[in-house]
N, CA, C and O atoms as a GROMACS GRO file, in nm:
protein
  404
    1UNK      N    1   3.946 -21.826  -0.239
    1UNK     CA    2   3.966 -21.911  -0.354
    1UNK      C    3   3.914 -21.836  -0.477
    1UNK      O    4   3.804 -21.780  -0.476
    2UNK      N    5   3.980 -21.837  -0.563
    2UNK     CA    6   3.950 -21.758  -0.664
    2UNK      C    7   3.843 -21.848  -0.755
    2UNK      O    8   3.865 -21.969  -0.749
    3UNK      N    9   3.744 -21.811  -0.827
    3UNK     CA   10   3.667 -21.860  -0.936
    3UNK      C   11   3.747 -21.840  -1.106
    3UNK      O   12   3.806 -21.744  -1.156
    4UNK      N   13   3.726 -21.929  -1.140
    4UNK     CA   14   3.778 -21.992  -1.293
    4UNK      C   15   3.696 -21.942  -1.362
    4UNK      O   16   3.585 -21.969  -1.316
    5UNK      N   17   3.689 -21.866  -1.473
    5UNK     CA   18   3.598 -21.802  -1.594
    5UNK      C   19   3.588 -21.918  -1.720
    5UNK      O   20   3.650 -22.012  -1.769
    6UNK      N   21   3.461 -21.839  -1.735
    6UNK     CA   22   3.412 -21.965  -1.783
    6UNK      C   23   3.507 -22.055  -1.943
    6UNK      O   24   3.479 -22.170  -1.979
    7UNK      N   25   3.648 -21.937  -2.032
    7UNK     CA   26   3.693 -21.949  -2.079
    7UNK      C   27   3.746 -22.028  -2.061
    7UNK      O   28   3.741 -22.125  -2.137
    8UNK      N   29   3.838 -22.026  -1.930
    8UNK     CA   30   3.922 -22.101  -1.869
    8UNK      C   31   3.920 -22.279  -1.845
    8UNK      O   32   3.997 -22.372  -1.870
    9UNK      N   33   3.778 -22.263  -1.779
    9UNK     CA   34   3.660 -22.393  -1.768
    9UNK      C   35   3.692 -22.485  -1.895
    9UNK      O   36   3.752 -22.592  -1.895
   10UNK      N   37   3.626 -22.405  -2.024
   10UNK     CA   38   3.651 -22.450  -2.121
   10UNK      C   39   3.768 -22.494  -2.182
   10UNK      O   40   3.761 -22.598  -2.247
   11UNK      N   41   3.895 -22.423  -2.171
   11UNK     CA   42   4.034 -22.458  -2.240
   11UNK      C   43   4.031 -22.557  -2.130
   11UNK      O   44   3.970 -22.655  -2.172
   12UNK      N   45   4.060 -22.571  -2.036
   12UNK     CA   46   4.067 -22.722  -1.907
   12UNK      C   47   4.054 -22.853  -1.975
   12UNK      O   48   4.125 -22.949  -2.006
   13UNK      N   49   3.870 -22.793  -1.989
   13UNK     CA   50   3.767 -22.954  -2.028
   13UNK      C   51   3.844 -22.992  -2.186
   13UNK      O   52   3.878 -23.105  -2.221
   14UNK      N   53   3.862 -22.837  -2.283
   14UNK     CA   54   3.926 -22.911  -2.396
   14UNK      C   55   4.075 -23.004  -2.441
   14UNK      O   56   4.101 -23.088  -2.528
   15UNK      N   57   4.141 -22.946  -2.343
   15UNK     CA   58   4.293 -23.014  -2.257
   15UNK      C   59   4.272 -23.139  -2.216
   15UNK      O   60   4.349 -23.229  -2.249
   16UNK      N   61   4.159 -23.162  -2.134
   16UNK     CA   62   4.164 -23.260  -2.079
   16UNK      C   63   4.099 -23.381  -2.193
   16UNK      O   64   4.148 -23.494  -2.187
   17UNK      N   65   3.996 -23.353  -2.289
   17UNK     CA   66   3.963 -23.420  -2.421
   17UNK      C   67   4.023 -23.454  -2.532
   17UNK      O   68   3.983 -23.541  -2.610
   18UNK      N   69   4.162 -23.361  -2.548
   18UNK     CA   70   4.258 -23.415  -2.629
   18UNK      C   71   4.346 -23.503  -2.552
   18UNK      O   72   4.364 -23.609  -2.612
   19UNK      N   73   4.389 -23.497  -2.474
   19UNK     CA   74   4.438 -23.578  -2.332
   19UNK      C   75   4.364 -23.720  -2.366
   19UNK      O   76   4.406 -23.796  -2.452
   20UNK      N   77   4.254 -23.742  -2.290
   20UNK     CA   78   4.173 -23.878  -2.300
   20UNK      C   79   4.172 -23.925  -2.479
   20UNK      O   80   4.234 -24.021  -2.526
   21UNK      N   81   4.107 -23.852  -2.536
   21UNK     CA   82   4.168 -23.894  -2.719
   21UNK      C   83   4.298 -23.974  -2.702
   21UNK      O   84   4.308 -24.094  -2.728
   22UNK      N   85   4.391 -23.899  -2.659
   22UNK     CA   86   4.571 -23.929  -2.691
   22UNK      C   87   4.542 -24.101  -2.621
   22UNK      O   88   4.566 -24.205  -2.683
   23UNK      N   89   4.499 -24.095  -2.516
   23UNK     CA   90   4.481 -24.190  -2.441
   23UNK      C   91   4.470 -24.333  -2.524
   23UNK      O   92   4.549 -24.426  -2.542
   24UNK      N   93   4.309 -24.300  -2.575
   24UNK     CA   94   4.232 -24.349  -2.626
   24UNK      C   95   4.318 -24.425  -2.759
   24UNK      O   96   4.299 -24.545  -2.780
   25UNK      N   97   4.412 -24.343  -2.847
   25UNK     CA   98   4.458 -24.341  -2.941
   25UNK      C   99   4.568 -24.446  -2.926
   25UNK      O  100   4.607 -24.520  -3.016
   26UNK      N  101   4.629 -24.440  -2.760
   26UNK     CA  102   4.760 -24.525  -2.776
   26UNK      C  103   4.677 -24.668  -2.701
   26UNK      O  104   4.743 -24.771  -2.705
   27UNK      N  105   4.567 -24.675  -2.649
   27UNK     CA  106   4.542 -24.766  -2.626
   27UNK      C  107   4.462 -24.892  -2.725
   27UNK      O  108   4.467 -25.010  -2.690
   28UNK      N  109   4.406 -24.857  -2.825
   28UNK     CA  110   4.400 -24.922  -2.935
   28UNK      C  111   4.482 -24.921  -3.081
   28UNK      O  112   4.444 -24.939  -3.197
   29UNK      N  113   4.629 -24.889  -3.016
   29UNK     CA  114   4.742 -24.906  -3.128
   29UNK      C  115   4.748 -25.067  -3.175
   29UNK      O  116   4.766 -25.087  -3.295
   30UNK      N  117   4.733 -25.191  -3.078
   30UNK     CA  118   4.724 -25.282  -3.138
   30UNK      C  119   4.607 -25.360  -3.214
   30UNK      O  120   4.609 -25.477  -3.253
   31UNK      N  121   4.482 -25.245  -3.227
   31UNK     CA  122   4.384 -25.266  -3.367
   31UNK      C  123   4.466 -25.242  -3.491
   31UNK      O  124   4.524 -25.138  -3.519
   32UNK      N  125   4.463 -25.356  -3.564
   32UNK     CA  126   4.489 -25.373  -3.715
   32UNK      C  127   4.415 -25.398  -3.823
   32UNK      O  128   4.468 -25.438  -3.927
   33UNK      N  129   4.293 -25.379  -3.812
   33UNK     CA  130   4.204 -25.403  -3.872
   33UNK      C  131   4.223 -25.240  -3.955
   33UNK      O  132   4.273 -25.140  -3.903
   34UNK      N  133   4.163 -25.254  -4.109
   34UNK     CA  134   4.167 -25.129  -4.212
   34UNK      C  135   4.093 -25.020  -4.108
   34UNK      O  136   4.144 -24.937  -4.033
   35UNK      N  137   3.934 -25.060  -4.140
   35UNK     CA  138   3.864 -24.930  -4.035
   35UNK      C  139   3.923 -24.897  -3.910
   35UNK      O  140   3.899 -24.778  -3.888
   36UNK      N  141   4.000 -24.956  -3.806
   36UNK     CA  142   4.062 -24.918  -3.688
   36UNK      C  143   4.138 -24.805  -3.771
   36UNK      O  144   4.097 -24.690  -3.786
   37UNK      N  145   4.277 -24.869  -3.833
   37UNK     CA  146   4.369 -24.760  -3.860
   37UNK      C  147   4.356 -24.645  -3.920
   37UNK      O  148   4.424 -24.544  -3.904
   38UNK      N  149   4.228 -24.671  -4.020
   38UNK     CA  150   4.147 -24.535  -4.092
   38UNK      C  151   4.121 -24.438  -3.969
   38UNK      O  152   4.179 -24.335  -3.935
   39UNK      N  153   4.027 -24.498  -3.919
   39UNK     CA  154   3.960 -24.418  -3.760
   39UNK      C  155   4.075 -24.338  -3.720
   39UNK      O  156   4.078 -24.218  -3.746
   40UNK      N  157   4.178 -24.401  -3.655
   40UNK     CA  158   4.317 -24.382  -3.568
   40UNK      C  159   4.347 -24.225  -3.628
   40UNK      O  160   4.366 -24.119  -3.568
   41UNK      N  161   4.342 -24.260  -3.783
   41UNK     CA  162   4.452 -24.183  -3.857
   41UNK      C  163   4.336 -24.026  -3.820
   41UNK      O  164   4.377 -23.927  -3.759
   42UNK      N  165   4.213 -24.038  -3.865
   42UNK     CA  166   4.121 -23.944  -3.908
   42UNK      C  167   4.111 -23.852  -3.767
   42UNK      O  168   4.081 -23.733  -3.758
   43UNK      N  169   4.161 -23.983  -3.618
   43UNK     CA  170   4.121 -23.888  -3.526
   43UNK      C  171   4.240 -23.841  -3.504
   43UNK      O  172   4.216 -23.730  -3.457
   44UNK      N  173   4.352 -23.853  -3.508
   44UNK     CA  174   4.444 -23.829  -3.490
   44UNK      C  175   4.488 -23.671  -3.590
   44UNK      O  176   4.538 -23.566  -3.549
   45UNK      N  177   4.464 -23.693  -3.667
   45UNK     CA  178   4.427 -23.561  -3.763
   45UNK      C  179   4.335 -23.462  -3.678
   45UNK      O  180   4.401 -23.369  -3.633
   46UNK      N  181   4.219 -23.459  -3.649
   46UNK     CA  182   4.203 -23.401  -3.578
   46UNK      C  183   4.228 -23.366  -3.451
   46UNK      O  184   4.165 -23.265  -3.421
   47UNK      N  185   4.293 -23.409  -3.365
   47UNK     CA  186   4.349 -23.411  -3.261
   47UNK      C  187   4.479 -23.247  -3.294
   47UNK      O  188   4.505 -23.134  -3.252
   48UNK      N  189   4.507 -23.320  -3.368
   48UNK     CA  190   4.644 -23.232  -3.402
   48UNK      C  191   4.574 -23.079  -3.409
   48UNK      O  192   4.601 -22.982  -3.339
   49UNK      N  193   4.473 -23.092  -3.521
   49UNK     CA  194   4.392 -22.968  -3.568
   49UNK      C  195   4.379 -22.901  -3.424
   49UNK      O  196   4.440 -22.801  -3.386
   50UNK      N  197   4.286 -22.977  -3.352
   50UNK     CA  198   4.254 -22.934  -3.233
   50UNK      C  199   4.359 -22.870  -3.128
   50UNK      O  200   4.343 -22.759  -3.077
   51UNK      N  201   4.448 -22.941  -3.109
   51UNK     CA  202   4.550 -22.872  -3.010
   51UNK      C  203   4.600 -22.748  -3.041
   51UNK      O  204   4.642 -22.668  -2.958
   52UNK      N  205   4.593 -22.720  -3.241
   52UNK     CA  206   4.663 -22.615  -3.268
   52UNK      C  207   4.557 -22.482  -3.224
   52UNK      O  208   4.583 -22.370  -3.182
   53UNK      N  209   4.422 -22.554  -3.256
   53UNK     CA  210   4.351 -22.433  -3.276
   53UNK      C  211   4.353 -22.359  -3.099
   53UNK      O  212   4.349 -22.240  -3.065
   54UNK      N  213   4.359 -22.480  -3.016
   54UNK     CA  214   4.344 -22.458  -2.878
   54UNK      C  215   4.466 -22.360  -2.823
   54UNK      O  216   4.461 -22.279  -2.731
   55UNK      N  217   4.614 -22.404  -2.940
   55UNK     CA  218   4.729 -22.291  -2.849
   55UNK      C  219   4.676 -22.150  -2.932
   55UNK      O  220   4.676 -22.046  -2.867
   56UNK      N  221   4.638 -22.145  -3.050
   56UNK     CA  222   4.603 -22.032  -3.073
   56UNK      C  223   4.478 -21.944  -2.994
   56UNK      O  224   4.482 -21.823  -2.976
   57UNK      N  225   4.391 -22.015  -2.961
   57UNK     CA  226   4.294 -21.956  -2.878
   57UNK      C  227   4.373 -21.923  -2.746
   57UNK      O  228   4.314 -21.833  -2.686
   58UNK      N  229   4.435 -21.945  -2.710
   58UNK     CA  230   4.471 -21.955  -2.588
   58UNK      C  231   4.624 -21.834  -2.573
   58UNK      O  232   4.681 -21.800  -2.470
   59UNK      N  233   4.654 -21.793  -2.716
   59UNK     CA  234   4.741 -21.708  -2.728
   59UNK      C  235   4.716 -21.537  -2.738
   59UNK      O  236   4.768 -21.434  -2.698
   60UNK      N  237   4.530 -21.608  -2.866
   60UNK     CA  238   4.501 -21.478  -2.828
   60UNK      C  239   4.421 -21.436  -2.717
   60UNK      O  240   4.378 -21.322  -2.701
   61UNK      N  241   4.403 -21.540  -2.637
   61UNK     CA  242   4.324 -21.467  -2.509
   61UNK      C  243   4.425 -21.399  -2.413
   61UNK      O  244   4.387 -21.301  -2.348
   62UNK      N  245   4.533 -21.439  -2.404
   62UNK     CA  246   4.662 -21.438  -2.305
   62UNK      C  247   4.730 -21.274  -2.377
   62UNK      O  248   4.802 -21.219  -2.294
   63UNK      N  249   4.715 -21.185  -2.526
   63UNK     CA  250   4.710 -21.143  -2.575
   63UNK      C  251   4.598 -20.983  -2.559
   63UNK      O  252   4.616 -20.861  -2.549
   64UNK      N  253   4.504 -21.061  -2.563
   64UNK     CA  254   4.374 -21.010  -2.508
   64UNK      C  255   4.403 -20.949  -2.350
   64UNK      O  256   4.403 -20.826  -2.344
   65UNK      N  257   4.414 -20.981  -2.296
   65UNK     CA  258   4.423 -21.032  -2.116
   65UNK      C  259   4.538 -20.862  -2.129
   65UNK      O  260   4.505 -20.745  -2.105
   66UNK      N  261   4.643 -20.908  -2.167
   66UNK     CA  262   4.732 -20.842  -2.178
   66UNK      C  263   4.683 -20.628  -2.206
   66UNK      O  264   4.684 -20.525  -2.138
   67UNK      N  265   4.655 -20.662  -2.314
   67UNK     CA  266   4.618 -20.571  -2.383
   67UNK      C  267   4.508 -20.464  -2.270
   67UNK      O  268   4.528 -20.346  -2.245
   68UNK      N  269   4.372 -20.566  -2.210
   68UNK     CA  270   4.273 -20.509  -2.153
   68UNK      C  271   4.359 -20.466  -2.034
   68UNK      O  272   4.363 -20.343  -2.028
   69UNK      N  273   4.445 -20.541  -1.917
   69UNK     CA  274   4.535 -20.488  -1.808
   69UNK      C  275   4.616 -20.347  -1.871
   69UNK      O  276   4.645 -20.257  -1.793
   70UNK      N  277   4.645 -20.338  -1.996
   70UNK     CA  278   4.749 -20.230  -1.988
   70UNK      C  279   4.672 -20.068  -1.998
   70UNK      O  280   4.708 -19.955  -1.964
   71UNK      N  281   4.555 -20.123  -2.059
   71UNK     CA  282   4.445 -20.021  -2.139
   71UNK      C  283   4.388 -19.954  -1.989
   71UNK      O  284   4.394 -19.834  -1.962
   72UNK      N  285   4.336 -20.053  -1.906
   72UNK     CA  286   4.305 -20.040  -1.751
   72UNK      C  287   4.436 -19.926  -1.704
   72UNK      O  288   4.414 -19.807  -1.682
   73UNK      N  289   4.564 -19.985  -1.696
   73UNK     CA  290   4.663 -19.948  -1.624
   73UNK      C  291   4.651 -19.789  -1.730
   73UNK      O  292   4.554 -19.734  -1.678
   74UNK      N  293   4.679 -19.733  -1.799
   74UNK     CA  294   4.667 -19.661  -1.889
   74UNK      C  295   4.564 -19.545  -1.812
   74UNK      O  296   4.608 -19.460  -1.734
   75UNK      N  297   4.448 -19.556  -1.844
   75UNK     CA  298   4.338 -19.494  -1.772
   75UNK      C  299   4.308 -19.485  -1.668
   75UNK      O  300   4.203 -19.432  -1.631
   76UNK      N  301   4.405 -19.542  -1.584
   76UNK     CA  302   4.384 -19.512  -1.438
   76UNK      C  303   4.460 -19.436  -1.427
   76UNK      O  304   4.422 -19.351  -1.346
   77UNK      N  305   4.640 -19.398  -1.500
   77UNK     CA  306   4.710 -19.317  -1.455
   77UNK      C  307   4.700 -19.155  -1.485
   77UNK      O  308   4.743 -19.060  -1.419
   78UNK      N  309   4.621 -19.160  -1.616
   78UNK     CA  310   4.547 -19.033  -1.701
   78UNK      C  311   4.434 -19.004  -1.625
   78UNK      O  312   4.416 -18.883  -1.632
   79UNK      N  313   4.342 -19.060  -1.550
   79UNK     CA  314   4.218 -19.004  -1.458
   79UNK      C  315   4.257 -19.113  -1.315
   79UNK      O  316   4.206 -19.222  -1.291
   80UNK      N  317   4.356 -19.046  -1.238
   80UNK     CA  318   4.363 -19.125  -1.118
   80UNK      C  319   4.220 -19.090  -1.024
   80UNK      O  320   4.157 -19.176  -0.964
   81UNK      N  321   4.199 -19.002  -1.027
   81UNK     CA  322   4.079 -18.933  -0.920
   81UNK      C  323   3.962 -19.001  -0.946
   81UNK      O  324   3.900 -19.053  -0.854
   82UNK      N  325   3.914 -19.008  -1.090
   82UNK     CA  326   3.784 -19.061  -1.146
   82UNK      C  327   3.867 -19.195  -1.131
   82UNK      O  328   3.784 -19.222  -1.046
   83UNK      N  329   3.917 -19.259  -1.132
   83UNK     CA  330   3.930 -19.420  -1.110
   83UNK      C  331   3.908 -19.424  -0.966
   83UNK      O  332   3.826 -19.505  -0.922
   84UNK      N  333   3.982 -19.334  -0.872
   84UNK     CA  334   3.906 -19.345  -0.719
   84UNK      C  335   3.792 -19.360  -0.662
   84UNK      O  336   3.753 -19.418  -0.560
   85UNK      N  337   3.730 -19.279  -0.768
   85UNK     CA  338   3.592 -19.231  -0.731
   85UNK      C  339   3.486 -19.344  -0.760
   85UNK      O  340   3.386 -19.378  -0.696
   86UNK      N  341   3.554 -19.402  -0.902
   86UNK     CA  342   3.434 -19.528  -0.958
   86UNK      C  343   3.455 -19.655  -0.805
   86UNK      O  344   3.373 -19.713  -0.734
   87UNK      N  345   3.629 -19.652  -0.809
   87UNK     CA  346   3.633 -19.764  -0.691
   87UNK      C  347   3.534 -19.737  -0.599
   87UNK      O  348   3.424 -19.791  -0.611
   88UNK      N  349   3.566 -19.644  -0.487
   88UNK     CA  350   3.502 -19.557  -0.370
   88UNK      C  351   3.358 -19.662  -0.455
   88UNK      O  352   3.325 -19.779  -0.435
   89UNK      N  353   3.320 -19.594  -0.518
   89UNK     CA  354   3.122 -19.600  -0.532
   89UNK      C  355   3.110 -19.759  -0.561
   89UNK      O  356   3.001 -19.813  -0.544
   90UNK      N  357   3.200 -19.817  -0.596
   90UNK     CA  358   3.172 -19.986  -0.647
   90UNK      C  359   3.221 -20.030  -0.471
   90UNK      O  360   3.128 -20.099  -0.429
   91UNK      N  361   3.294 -20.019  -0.396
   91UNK     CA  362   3.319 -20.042  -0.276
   91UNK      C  363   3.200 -20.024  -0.216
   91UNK      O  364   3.143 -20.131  -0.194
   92UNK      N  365   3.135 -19.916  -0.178
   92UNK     CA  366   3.040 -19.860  -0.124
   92UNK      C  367   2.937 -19.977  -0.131
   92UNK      O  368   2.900 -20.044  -0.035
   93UNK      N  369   2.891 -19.991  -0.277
   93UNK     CA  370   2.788 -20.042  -0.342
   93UNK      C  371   2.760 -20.188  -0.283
   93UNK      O  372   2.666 -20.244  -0.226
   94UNK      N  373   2.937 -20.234  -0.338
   94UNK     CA  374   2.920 -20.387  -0.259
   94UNK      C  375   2.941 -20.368  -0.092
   94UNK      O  376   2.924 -20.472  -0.029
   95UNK      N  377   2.964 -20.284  -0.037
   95UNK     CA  378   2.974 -20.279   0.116
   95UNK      C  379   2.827 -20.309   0.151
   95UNK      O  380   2.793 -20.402   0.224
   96UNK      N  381   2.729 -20.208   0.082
   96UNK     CA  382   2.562 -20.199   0.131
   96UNK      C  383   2.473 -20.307   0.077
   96UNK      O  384   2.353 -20.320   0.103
   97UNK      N  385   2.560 -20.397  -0.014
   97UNK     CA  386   2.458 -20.515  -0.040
   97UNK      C  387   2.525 -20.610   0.037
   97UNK      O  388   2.468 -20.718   0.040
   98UNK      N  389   2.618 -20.604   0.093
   98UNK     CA  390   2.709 -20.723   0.187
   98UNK      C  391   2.638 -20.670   0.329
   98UNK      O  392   2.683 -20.738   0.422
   99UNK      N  393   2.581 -20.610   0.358
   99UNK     CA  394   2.536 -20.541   0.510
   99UNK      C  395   2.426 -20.565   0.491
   99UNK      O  396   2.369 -20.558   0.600
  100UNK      N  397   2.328 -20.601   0.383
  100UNK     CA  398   2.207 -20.649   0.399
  100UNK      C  399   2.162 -20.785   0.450
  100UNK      O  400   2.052 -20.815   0.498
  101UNK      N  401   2.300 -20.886   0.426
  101UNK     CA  402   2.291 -20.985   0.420
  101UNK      C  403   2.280 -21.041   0.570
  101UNK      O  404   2.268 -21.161   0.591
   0.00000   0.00000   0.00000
């Protein structure tokens, strides 16, 4: 099973908070009172803010992601031997702390 970083964690929980908001938002549509619809409007404004800022974060990480895999792929094909060698010794490394156990 793979583990979720902690970025990831975060875009989830923030998905899932504009989510419950939206919720929140259509379930007191029949408040008519001034302060309700003020509220409504103000969170709803932010809501919006929020989702945008969230696809942008989420574009440049996916961006990011991108970039670090190719940079990797890149330098492994220019020093294949020294990329063997770091593997080999990081293999090794975790082999002899997994054999302690």
């Amino acid at each position: 099973m793979a583990k979720t970083s902690p970025s990831d964690r975060l875009l989830t929980d923030l998905h899932q908070v504009v989510t419950d908001a939206e919720s929140l938002l259509r379930a007191t549509a029949d408040q008519t009172s001034a302060g309700a619809s003020e509220l409504r409007a103000r969170v709803q404004s932010t809501l919006d803010r929020a989702k945008a800022s969230l696809g942008e974060f989420q574009s440049v990480a996916v961006e990011r992601a991108k970039a670090a895999g190719k940079a990797t792929d890149d330098y492994v094909h220019d020093n294949p031997w020294q990329s063997i060698g770091v593997a080999a010794g990081v293999g090794l490394l975790v082999g002899l702390l997994l054999s302690r156990r």
